[in-house]
N, C-alpha and C positions, 0 to 999 in steps of 0.2 A: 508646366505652369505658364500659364499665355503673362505677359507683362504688366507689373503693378503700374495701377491708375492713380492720377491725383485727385486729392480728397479737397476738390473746393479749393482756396486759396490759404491753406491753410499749413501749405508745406507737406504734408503727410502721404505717404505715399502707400496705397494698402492692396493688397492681393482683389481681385475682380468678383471674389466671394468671403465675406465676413462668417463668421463660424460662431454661431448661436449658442451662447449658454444657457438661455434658459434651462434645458435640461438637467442642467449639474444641480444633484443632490436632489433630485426628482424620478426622471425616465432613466437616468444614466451617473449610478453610485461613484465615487469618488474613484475606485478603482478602473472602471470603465471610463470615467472622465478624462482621468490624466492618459489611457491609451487612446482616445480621440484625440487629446489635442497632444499629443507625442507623432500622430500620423498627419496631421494639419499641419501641422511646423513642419515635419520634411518636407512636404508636397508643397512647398512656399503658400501656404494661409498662413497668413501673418497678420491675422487681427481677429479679434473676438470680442463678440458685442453682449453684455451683462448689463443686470442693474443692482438697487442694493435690492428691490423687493423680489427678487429670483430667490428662493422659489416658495415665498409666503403663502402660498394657496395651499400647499399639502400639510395634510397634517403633520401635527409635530414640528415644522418649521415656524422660523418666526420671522426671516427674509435674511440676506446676506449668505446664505448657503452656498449659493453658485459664485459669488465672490470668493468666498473664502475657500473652496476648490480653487479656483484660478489661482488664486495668489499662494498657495501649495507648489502646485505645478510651474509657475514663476519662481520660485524661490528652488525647485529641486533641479528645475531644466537650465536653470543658472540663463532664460534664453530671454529676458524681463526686456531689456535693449533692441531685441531683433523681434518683438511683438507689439501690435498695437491695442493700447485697451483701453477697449468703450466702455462706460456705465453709464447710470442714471440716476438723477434724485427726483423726490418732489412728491414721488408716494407715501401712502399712510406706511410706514415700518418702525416700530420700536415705538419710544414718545411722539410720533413727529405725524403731524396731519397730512393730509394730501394738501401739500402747498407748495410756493415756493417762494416762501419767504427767505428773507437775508439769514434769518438764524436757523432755518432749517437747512439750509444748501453748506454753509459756513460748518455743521455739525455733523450731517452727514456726509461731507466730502473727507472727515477726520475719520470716519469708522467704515465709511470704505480704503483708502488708502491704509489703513487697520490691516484689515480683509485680506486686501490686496497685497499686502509685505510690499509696499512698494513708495515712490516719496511722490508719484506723479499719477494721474490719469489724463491718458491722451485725447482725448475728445469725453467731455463731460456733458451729457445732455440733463434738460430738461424734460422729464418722462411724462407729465401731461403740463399743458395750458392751464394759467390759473389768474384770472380776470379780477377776482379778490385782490392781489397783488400787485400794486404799481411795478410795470415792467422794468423800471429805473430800479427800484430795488433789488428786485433777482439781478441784472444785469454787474449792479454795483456789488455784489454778491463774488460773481463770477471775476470782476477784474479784479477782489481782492486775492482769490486763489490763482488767477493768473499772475500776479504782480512777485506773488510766493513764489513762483515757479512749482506749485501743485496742482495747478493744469492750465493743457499747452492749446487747445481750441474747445469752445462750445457751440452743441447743438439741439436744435428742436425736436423734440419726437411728438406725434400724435398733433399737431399743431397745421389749420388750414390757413389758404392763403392769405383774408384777412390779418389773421391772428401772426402771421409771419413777417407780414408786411409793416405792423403796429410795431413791432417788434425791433423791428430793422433800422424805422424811421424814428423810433424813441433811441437807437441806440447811436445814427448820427450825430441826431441832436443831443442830445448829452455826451457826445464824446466816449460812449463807454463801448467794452467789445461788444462785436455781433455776431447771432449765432451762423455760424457758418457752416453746418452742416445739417439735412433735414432729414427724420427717421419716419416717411409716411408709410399704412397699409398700402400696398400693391402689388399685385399679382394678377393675372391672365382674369381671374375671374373678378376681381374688385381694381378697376381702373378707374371709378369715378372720383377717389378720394388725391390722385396726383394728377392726372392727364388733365389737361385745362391748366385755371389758374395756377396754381399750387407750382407744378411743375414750370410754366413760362416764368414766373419770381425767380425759380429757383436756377434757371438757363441765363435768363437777365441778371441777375448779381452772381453766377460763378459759384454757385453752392455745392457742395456737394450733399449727395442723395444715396443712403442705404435704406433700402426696403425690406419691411420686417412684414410677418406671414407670406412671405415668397412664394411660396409650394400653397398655402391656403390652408392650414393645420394637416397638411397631409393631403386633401382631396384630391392635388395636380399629382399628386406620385400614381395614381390609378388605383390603388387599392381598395378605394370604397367605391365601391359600385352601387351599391344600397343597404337599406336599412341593418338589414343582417350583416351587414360588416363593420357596424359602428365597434362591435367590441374587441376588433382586431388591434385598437389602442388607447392608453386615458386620455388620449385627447378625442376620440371617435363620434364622442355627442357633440362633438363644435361643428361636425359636419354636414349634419341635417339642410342646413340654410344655401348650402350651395348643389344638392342632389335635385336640381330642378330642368326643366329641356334646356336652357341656355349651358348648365353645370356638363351634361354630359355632351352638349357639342361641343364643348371643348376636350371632354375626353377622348371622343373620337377624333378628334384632329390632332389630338397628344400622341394616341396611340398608333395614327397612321406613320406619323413623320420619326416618332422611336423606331420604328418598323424598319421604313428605310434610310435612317439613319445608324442604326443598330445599337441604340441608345438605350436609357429607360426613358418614361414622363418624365420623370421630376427633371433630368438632364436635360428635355428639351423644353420645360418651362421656365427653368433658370436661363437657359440661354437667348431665352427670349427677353427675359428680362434685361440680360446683361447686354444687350442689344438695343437697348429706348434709348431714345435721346433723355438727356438730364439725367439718369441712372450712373452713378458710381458703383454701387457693387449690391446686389441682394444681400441678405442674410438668409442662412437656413441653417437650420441644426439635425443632428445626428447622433442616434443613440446606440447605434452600431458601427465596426468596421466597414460592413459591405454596405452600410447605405451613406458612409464618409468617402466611400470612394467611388461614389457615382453624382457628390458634390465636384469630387477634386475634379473628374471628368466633364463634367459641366461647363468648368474653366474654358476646357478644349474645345469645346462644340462649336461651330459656326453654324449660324442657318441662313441661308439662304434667302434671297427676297422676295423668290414663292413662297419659301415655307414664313415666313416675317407675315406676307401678304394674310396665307391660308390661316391661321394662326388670330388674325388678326379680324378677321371676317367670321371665324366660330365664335369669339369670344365679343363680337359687336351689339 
């Protein structure tokens, strides 16, 4: 395992790839769950990123599922101290609107820490932007669970540079925390949502940055070539949107540099990622052994400033 990075100013210090639970209690049953993340924690991944609405989409669920897997797995591997754990509020689950208001964040930071069997969440994000809300009150939100010592930094997800910056500068001015870590879409094939703005904010105040759809719902691991392979997973129909000439010159340049690199895709897309400037650590998840350990491999990978270049030019 290549050396943990610092998270932003934030004190934290987290392994160079974040370990996706979406999955838990969906793609990868409670029993498979805890063997994922029993092979993460040896392999030094020592953070894992959840929200409470994981995994409210499948039926039968009603969100906190993949919470409360984790907080199983925290409570049996006795390893709660030597793990860092991300969530998120602010979505519709249970009573509570997609907002993020004071008495929403104040309620659900109690029934995840619930979930969680745990007295703290280490980076608590806010899971989408919500303009309805004076940002002074979410904020004034979060400094009451900091003050608790019920969580120890907050962060942005899904939130553009504007909206980062309103953020930043409301929380100057009034004195209250700021979010200090930012959770945007990026990967090889969607870089317009952090490169630019988003990203210079994020270089310019010292933030830290984990990127969520790292792999692109699967597309950078090579597997879908086309239409006929959408049903090779349930996430398979998210992929249609990136099977287009810019989606496959990037797979051809994926699949050259696996080549001679003697990698998979997905290994040499994460390492490109973990490679950008303002980049703290992707996220990606894994619903097997062997595709958990061509993350942990990822870790290892260096590319090169031809293969950075080439890389860089398919996907322009």
């Amino acid at each position: 395992m290549t050396k943990p990075r610092s998270l932003g100013k934030t004190g934290i210090q987290i392994a160079p790839l974040v370990l996706g639970g979406n999955v838990f209690g969906w793609t990868a049953d409670e029993p498979r769950s805890f063997d994922l993340l029993d092979r993460a924690a040896a392999a030094g991944l020592n953070t894992i990123d959840t929200a409470d609405s994981y995994s409210s989409w499948v039926p039968g669920n009603v969100g906190g599922e993949s919470e409360s897997i984790l907080g199983k797995w925290l409570k049996r591997s006795g390893r709660r101290d030597a793990t860092v754990v991300i969530t998120k509020a602010g979505s519709a689950v249970g009573p509570h609107k997609k907002d993020l208001t004071a008495k929403h964040i104040l309620a659900a930071a109690e029934d995840s820490l619930r979930r969680l069997q745990t007295d703290r969440i280490d980076v608590y994000f806010s899971h989408w932007p919500d303009r309805s809300t004076p940002i002074e009150e979410t904020l004034g939100a979060y400094q009451t669970l900091i003050r608790q010592g019920k969580v120890r930094a907050i962060g942005a997800s899904n939130y553009n540079a504007e909206e980062l910056q309103d953020a930043l500068e409301a929380a100057r001015k009034a004195q209250l925390p700021r979010y200090e870590v930012v959770q945007p879409e990026y990967n090889l094939y969607n870089r317009g949502n952090f490169e630019g703005g988003l990203r210079e904010l994020c270089v310019r105040e010292e933030l830290g940055v984990i990127t969520y759809f790292s792999l692109a719902s699967g597309f950078l691991t090579g597997k879908y070539r086309s239409m006929a392979d959408f049903s090779k997973s349930p996430r398979g129909q998210m992929i249609g949107k990136y099977l287009d000439a810019r989606g496959l010159r990037i797979l051809n340049a994926l699949d050259s540099l696996a080549q001679s690199h003697g990698a998979s895709q997905s290994e040499v897309a994460l390492a490109w990622l973990m490679a950008q400037a303002g980049v703290t650590a992707p996220i990606a998840s894994a619903t097997s052994i062997e595709q958990l350990e061509a993350l942990i491999r990822a870790t290892q990978l260096t590319l090169s400033a031809a293969d950075l270049t080439a890389l860089n030019a398919a996907s322009s």
